[in-house]
Each structure stands twice: as structure tokens, then as C-alpha cells.
N, C-alpha and C positions, 0 to 999 in steps of 0.2 A: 419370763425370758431372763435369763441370766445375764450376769455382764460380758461373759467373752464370748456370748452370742451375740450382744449387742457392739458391742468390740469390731467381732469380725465380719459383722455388716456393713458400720461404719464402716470400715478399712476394704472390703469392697466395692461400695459405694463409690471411695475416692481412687480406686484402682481403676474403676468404669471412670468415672469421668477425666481422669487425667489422660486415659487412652483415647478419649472421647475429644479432648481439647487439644491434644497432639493430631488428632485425624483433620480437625477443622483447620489448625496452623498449618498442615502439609498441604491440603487445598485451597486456602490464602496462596499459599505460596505459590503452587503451581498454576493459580489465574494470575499472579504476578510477574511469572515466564510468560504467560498466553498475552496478555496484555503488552508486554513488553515486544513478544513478534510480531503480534499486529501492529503497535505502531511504526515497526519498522518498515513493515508492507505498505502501510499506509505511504511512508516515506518514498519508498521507490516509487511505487503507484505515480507518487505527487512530483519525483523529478522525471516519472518517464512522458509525463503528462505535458512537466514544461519542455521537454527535448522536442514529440509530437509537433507540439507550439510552433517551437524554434523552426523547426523544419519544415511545416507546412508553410509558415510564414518567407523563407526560403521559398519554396516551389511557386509560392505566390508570385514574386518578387522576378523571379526566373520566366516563367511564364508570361509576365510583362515585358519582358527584354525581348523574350522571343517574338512579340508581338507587334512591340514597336521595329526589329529588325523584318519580319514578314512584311509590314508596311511597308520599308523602306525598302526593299527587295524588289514589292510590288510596283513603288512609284517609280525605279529604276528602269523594268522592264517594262512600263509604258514608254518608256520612250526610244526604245527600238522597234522597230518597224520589219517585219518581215514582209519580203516581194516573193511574189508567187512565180 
């Protein structure tokens, strides 16, 4: 094998791999965007979860109001008396 065979192996060789090491850095990168939107999703996910919270713990809260005023409502109209 001569040298500028061997030359232009070598120098192939590093053409492959430098395209090769450029393709792995491009999809580094772009799991580095994908990662990056999932945590954000992740994020929303996590405040729409505490809003959920907030709010059902509301309805909770409201539903006892309305229970304790049904009572009172009810103790009320015991004590009218309808005549026939």
C-alpha cells in the first residue's frame, strides 16, 4: 500500500468520524430540548394538580356551609306548624 493510500484512508477515516461525532452532539442536543419540555410539562402537570387541590378543598369547605345552613333551615321549619 503506498503512502497516499494510506494518507487518504487515514483522512477518511477522520471525515467519518468527525460526521459521526457531529451526529451524536446534534442528538445530545436535541434530548436536551426534549428534556427540557418535559420538565416543563412536568411543571404545569404539578401546578395544575395543586390548583385541583385548592379547589376541591374549596368545594369541600362550601359543601359544609351548605350543610350546616340545610340544618339550620331544617331546625327553622320545625317549628312552624301548619293547620289543616
Amino acid at each position: 500500500m503506498a503512502i497516499n493510500e494510506i494518507v487518504s484512508t487515514i483522512a477518511a477515516a477522520v471525515e467519518e468520524q468527525s460526521a459521526v461525532t457531529k451526529e451524536i452532539a446534534e442528538n445530545v442536543s436535541q434530548s436536551s430540548v426534549t428534556a427540557t419540555e418535559v420538565a416543563k410539562e412536568i411543571t404545569l402537570v404539578s401546578r395544575s394538580s395543586d390548583d385541583i387541590l385548592e379547589h376541591s378543598q374549596t368545594v369541600r369547605e362550601n359543601a359544609a356551609q351548605l350543610t350546616e345552613l340545610a340544618s339550620a333551615l331544617n331546625t327553622m321549619l320545625q317549628k312552624f306548624k301548619v293547620k289543616a
